[in-house]
Each structure stands twice: as C-alpha cells, then as structure tokens.
VOGU-3710 file (C-alpha; in Angstrom, 3 decimals, decimal comma):
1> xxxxxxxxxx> 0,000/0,000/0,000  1,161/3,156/-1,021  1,642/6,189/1,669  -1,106/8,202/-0,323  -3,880/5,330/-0,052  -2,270/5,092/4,203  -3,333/8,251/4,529  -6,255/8,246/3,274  -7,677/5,703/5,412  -5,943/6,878/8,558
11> xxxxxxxxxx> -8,121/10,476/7,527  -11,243/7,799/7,326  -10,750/6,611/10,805  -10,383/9,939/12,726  -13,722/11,300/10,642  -15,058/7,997/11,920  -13,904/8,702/15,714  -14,863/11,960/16,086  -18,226/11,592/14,439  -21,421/11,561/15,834
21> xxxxxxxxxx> -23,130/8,291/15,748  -26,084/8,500/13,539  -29,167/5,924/13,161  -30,121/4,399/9,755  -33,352/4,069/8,593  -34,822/0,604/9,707  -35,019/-2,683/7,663  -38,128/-3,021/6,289  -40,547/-5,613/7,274  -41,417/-7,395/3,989
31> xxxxxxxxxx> -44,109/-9,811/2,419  -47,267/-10,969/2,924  -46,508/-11,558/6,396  -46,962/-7,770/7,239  -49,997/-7,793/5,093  -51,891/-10,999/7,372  -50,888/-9,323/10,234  -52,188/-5,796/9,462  -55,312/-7,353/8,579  -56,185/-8,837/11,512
41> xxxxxxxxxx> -55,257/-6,127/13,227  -51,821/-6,641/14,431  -48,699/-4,481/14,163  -45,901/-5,712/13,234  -42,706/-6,016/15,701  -40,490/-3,136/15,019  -37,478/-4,166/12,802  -33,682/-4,031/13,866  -32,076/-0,426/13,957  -28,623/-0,195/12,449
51> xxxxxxxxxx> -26,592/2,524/14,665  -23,062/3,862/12,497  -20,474/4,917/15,489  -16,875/5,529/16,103  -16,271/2,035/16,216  -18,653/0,821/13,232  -21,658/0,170/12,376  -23,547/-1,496/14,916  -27,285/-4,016/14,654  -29,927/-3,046/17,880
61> xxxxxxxxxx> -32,661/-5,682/17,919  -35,933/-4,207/19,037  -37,535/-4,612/22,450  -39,220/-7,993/23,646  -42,697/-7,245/23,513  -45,607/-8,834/25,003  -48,067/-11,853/23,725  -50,708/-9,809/21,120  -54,282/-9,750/22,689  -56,103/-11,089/19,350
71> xxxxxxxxxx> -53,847/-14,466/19,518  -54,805/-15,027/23,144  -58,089/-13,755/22,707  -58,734/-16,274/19,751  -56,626/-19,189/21,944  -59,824/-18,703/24,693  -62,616/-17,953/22,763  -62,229/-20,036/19,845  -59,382/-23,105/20,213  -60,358/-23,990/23,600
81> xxxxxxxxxx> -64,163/-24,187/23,138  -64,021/-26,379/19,988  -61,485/-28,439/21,868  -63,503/-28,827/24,897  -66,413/-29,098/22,186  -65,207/-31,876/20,654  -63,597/-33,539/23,676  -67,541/-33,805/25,018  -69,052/-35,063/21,770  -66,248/-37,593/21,728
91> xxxxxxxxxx> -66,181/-38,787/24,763  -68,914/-37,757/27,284  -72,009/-37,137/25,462  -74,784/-39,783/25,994  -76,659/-41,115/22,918  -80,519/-39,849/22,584  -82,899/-41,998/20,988  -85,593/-40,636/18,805  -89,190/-41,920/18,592  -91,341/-40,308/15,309
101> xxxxxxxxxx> -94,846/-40,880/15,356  -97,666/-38,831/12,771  -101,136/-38,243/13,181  -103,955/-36,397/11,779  -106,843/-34,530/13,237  -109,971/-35,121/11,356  -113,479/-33,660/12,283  -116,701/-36,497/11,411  -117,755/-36,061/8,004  -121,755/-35,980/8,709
111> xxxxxxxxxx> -123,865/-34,794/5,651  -126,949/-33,833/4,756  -129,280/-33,039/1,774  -128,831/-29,161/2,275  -124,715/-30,431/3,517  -123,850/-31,866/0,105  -125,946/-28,902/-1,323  -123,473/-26,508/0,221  -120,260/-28,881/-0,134  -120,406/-28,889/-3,689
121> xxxxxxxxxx> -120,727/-25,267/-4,123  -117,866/-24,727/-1,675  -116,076/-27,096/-4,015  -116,554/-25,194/-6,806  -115,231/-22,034/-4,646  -112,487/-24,042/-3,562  -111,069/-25,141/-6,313  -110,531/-21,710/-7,705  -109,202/-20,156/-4,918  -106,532/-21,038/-2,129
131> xxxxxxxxxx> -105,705/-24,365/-1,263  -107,121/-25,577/2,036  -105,208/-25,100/4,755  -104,794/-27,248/8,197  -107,793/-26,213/11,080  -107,590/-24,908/14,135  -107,720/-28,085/15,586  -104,102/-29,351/14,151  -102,786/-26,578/16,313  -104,654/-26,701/19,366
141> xxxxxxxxxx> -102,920/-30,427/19,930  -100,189/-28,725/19,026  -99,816/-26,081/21,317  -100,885/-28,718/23,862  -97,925/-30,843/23,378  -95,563/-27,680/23,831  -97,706/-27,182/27,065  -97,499/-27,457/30,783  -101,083/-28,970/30,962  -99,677/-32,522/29,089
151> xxxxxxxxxx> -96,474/-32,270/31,839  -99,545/-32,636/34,426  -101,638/-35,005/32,376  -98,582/-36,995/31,752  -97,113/-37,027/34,938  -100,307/-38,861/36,432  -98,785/-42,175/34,831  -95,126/-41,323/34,066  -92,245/-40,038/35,693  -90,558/-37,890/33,654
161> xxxxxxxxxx> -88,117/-36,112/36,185  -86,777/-39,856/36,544  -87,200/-40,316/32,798  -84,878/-36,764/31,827  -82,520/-37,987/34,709  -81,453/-41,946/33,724  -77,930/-42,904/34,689  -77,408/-43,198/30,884  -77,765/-39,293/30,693  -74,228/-37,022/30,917
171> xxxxxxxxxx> -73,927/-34,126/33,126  -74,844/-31,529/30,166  -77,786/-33,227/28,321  -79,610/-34,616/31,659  -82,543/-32,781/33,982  -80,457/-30,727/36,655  -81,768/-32,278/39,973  -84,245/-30,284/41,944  -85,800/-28,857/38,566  -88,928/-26,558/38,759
181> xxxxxxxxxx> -91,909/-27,365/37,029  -90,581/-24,515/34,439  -87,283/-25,611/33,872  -88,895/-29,221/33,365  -91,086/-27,520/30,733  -88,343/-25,635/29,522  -86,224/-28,937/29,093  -89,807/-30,676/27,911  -89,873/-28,282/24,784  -86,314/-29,246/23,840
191> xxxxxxxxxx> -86,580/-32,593/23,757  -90,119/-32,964/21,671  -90,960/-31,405/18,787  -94,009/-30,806/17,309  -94,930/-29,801/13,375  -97,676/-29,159/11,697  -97,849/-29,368/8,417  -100,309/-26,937/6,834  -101,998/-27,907/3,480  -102,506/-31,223/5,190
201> xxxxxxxxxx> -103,163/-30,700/8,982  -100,628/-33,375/9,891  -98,915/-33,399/13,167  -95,177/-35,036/12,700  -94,059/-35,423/16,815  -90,683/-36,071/18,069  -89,502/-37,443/20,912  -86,450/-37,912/22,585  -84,813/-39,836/25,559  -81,927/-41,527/26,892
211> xxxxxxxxxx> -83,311/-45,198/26,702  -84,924/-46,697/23,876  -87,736/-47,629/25,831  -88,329/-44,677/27,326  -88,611/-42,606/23,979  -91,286/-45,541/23,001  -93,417/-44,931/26,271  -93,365/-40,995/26,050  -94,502/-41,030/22,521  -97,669/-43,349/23,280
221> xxxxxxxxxx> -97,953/-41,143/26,607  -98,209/-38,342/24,104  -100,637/-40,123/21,468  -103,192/-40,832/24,134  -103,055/-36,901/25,842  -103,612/-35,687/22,521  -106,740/-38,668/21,770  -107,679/-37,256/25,295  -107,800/-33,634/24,677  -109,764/-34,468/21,209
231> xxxxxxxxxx> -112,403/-36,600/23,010  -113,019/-33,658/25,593  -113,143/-31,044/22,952  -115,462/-32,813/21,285  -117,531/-33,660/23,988  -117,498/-29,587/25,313  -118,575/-28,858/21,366  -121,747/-31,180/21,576  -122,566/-30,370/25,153  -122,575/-26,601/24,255
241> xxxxxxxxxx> -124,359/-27,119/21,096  -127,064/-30,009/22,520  -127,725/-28,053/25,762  -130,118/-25,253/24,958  -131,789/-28,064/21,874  -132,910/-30,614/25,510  -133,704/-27,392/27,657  -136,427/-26,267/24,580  -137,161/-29,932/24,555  -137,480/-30,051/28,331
251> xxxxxxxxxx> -139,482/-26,777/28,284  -142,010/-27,813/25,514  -143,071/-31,233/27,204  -143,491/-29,422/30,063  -145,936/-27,404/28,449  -147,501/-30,998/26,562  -147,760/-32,454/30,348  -149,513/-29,380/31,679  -152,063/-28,683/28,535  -152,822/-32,777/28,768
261> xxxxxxxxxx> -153,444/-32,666/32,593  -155,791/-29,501/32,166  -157,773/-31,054/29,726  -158,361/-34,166/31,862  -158,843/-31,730/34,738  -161,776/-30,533/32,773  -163,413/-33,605/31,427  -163,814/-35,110/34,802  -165,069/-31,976/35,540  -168,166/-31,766/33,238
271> xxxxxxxxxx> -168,141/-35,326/33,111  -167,510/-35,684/28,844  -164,547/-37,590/27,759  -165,133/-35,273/24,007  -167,879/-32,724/24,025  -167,673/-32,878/20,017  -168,895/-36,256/19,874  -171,434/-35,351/22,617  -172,725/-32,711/20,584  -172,275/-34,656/17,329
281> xxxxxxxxxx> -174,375/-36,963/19,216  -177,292/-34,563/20,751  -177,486/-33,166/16,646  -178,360/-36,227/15,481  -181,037/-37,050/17,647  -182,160/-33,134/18,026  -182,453/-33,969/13,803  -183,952/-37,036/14,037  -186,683/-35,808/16,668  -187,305/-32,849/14,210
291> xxxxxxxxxx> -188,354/-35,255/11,134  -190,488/-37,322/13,393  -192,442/-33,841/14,908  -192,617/-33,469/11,093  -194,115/-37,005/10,390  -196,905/-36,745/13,443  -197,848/-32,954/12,391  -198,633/-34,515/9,069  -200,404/-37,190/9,953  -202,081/-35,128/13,015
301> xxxxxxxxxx> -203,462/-32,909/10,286  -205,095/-35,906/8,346  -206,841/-37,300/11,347  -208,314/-34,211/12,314  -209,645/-33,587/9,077  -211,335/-37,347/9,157  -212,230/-37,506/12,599  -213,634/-35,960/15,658  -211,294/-33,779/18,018  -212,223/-36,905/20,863
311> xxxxxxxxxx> -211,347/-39,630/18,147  -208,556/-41,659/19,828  -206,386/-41,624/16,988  -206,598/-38,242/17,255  -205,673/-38,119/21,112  -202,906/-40,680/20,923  -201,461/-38,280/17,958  -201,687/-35,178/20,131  -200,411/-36,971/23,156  -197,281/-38,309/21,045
321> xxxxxxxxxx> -196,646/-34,823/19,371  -196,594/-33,250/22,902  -193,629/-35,912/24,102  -191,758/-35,117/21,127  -191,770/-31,270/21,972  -190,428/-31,750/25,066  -187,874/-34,391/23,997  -186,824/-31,664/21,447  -186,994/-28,835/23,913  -184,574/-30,590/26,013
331> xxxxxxxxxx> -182,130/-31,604/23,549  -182,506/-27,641/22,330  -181,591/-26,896/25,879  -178,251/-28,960/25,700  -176,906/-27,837/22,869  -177,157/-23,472/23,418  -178,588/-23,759/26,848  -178,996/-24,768/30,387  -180,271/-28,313/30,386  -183,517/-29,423/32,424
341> xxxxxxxxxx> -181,546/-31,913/34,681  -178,996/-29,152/35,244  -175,969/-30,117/33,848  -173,941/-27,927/31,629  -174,966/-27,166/28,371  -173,076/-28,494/25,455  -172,152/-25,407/23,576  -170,737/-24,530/27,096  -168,480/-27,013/27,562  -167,164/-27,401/23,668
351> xxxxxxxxxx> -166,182/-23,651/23,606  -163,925/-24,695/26,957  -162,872/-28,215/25,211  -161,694/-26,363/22,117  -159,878/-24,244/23,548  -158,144/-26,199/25,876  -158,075/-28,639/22,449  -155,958/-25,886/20,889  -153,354/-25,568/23,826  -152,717/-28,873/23,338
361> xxxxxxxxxx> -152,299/-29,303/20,229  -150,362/-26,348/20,162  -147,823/-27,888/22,662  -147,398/-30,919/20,947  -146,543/-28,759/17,879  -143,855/-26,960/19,636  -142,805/-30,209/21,221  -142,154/-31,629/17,681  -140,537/-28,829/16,448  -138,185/-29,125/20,154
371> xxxxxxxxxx> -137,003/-32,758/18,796  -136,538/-31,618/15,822  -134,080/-29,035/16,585  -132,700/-31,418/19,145  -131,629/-33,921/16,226  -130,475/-31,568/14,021  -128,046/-29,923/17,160  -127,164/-33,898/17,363  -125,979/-33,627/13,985  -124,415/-30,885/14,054
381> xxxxxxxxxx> -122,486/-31,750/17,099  -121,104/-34,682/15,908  -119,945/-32,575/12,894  -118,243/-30,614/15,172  -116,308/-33,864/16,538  -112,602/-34,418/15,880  -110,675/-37,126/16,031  -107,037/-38,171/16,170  -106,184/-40,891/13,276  -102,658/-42,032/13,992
391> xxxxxxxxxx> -101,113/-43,297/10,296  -97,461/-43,741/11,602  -97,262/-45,190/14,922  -94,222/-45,013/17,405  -91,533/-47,339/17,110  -89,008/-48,696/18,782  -85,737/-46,892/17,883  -82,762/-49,031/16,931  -80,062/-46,149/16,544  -79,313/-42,744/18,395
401> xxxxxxxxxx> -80,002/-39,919/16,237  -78,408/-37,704/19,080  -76,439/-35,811/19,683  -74,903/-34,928/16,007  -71,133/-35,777/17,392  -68,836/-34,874/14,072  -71,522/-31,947/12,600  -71,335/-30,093/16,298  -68,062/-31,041/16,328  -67,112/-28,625/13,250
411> xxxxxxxxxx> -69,821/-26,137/13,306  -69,331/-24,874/16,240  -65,186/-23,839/16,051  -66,786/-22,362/12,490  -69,222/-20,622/14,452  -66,870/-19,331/17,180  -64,204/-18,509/14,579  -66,818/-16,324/12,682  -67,797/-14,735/16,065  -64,626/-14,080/17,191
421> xxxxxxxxxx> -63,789/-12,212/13,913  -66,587/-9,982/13,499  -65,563/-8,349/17,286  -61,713/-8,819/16,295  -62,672/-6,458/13,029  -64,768/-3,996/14,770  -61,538/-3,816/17,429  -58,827/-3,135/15,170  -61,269/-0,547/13,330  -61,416/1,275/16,737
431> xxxxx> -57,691/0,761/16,942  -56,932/1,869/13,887  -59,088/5,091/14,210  -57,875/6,266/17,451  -53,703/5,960/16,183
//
C-alpha cells in the first residue's frame, strides 16, 4: 500500500472517531406476512435499527414485547371451546334416541241433503281459490304438546323427572336435579318437537330420551293426551251445542204435560170424555126428533080432518106430538142452553174443550218442532267432533339420532371462529381510528 492510499484511510478513521453516531433508517418488514398481520389487526414487531459509530456500524434488535391480545383472545374464545367441544361429543355425550310418530286430526264427516248442497258449491269455490289449509284443531294439539297442561296429564302415569334424569344421561344433556316445574317444561320443549304441516293438517311429533324404551313410552304417553284432549273437545262442542236443543225440549213437554193434565182436569169436571162427539151426538137425535115432529104434524093434520077432536087416533097423535116437543126442547136446551136436569150445556163445555183442544195441540206442535231441533243440534255436534287418526305409529328406535357428534363437532369452532372475527374487526377498526 502506497503512503497516499495510508493516509487516506488513517483520515477515514479519525472522521469515523470523532463523528457523531447517527441511526439508519430501519429494515423493512417485507411480504405478505406484514400484510396478514395488518389485517387482523396486528402491528408488526419493530425491525432491527442499524446505529453507524466511532467504532462501526452497529445491529440493535428491538424490544421484547408482550403476547398480542387477538392471539390469546382467539386461543380462549375459539381453540379452547371447539377443543372442549369436541372432547364432550367424543367422549362424554350420551346417545338420545328418537321416537317419530304422525297423526292427523280429522273432524266427522256428517252430511246432509242441504250439507252436500253446500259442499259442492264450496267445491266449486275451492277449487278456484286457495288451497285448504290445516284447522284450528291441528294446532290446538299442538300447542298442547308444547304445554305445561300434558307435563300434568302426563305425569299422572309417568315419571318424567326420573325419565330426563337416567344414569345413561351425561352431566350436560340430563334434567339438573331439583328442577322446577318450568325448567322441566323448559327442558320438555327441547326434547319434543311438534310440526304441523299446513296444506294437510298433519302433526309429525318427536320425541327424545336416553333409553330406547323410554322414547317408546313418552310417545304413546303423548298419542293418548292428545286422543284425550280431542275426546273432551269434542264432547265440550256437543254439550254446548245439545244443551239449549234438551232445555227447549225439556221446556215444551213441560208445556204438553200441563195442557194434557188440564184437559183431563176438565173432562172429569163436566163429566164428557169429548164434548164434540157429545154434541155430534145430541145433533143427530135433536135432527132425528125434528123429522119425526114433522111425520106426526102430518099425519095429526089428516086425522083431524077425518075424525072428531075426541077420536082416539086423534088423542094418541096429540099426546105423542106433545112428548116429542119436550124431547126436542130438552135436547134444544143442551146444545145453546142450560139443560132441564142441570148439567152444563153443550155449547158450554165445547167452547172450553176447544180451547183447551188448541193448547194442546199447540204444545205438541212446539214439542215436535223441540225434537226436531234437538236432532239436528245432534248432527251438528257430531260434525263438530274431531278425532285423532294415527297413520305412523311409534316405534321402537334401533339407533341414536343424538347428539350430532362430528356436525357439532365442526360447526361450532366455524361458528366461534366467525364470532370471534366480526368483534376482532370492529376492534382493530377502533384501533386503527384512534392511532
């Protein structure tokens, strides 16, 4: 080396010494490293700083710094979850058998003249407007299933505390001990379900429980509360609709008892079992004693024109005439008037008869019309009746259908991961705003 070029350098060296030392512009952090971790919201760990001094150039590494908060807050929210998620469905979750059963609720089909009349112009309605849709009664048994009353109807012959509470159950999926009657309906609601399927009104009912048999007995339990609750709504439909039809009924042989027993009230009274025939009766001879007057006038008038006023014939003719006046005053007397033996007259007693006659008839009328409306209420109640028509009876399940141990087991770390993102985006947007 020459002593120009030693120079030179030794010149380099004290500039070097007596120098300030001076900081470099960090290493930048490169890739798509930095880009992941500004996405999810972390900043990246500042880079090494290169410091030029009197004796060289010297490398600082940046400060330690601590765990980020998204890593640990994903670690405990999502990773340790599906772990312990999957750790139960593996391992401790107890199998749940399922019992299906499907039934329909029909009301009787009961028709009449005037029913068909009006079914096949509802047809014709029908058919060109909405479809038919399930009744009210589909989702009254529904709703009754989902309720506390079948809890109380069913615990009369089952125990379903010790049903929800079998040593097969784990310590997640069983009845907590000591349950109220709400958390038991709460717990009730989760493990049957009920549909209804609309167009056709039919009710698809599941049940579940920890032993095969058990899942068979609370499904027939539940098929014979529901047959239950159709029988009494029935019966409360025909009772209400049949009650008022017997109390008219009641009411109008009432009145047929009382017009009978005042019309034999009266005939013992006057002593005729039917005035009409009695004066049908006191007409006929009243007629007949009329034409014979006639006949003895006639022949009176002969004999007086042949004989003597003392002629016999004559006398006997007179005498007979005068009997037959009398006879005829007295049946005259009957009919419009007070009679000679003083009994009632029969004009009298028919105007009483007839009316009393009318009452009764009258009665009977309304009586008629009473069991008529009675039969058509019958009818009309046991329209109203519905019945339960089971097409799919319970079974006796073979394989647990719960719980859903590798479809739990990945949805929910997929739900948790989506969770935990949406709040891990709206942080480092409030992050990001406030630097």
């Amino acid at each position: 080396m020459d002593v120009k070029s030693e120079a030179t350098t030794d010149e380099r060296r004290a500039e070097l010494a007596t120098a300030e030392p001076k900081v470099v512009s960090p290493v930048p952090a490169g890739g798509a490293l930095a880009l992941v971790r500004r996405i999810v919201g972390r900043r990246p760990p500042p880079p090494p700083t290169i410091i030029e001094g009197a004796k060289g150039t010297i490398a600082v590494a940046a400060p330690r710094t601590r765990p980020p908060v998204y890593l640990i807050s994903f670690l405990l929210l999502v990773v340790a979850p599906a772990f312990a998620a999957a750790v139960y469905f593996a391992f401790l979750a107890s199998d749940q058998f399922v019992a299906e059963t499907r039934f329909a609720v029909r009301s009787a089909q009961i028709e009449t003249l005037g029913d068909k009349l009006n079914s096949a112009l509802s047809s014709i309605t029908v058919s060109i407007g909405t479809p038919v849709m399930a009744g009210q009664d589909a989702y009254i048994i529904a709703t009754y299933i989902r309720s506390r009353a079948i809890i109380d109807d069913l615990s009369k012959t089952l125990d379903l505390r010790e049903i929800f509470r079998r040593p097969e159950a784990d310590f997640w999926a069983r009845l907590k001990d000591g349950a109220s009657v709400e958390e038991l309906l709460a717990y009730w609601q989760g493990m049957v379900s009920v549909y209804v399927d609309a167009p056709s009104g039919v009710l698809t009912v599941n049940v579940r429980a920890f032993r095969r048999e058990d899942a068979l007995a609370l499904s027939q339990a539940v098929i014979a509360a529901s047959e239950a609750l159709a029988n009494a709504v029935s019966a409360r439909a025909r009772d209400d609709a049949m009650k008022r039809a017997e109390s008219e009924v009641r009411r109008s042989e009432a009145q047929v008892v009382a017009a009978l027993g005042d019309l034999r009230a009266f005939r013992d009274k006057e002593g005729m079992i039917d005035p009409v025939s009695a004066a049908t009766s006191t007409g006929t001879l009243l007629t007949a004693a009329l034409g014979e007057k006639i006949k003895l006038q006639n022949n009176l008038f002969v004999a007086v024109r042949a004989m003597s006023e003392d002629a016999p014939t004559v006398q006997a003719l007179k005498t007979r005439l005068e009997g037959l006046d009398r006879q005829i005053d007295d049946l005259k007397s009957k009919l419009t008037g007070a009679a000679t033996d003083g009994g009632p007259s029969v004009a009298g007693v028919l105007s009483r008869f007839e009316q009393l006659e009318l009452q009764r008839e009258f009665a009977e009328k309304l009586y008629e019309m009473a069991q008529d409306g009675l039969e058509r209420a019958r009818q009309k109640a046991e329209a109203q009746a519905i019945y339960v028509t089971v097409f799919v009876p319970p079974a006796l399940p073979q394989e647990a259908k719960f719980p859903q141990r590798l479809a739990l087991s990945l949805l929910i770390p997929i739900a948790l991961a989506i969770v935990w993102g949406i709040f891990a985006l709206i942080g480092a947007a409030v992050e990001d705003h406030r630097y």
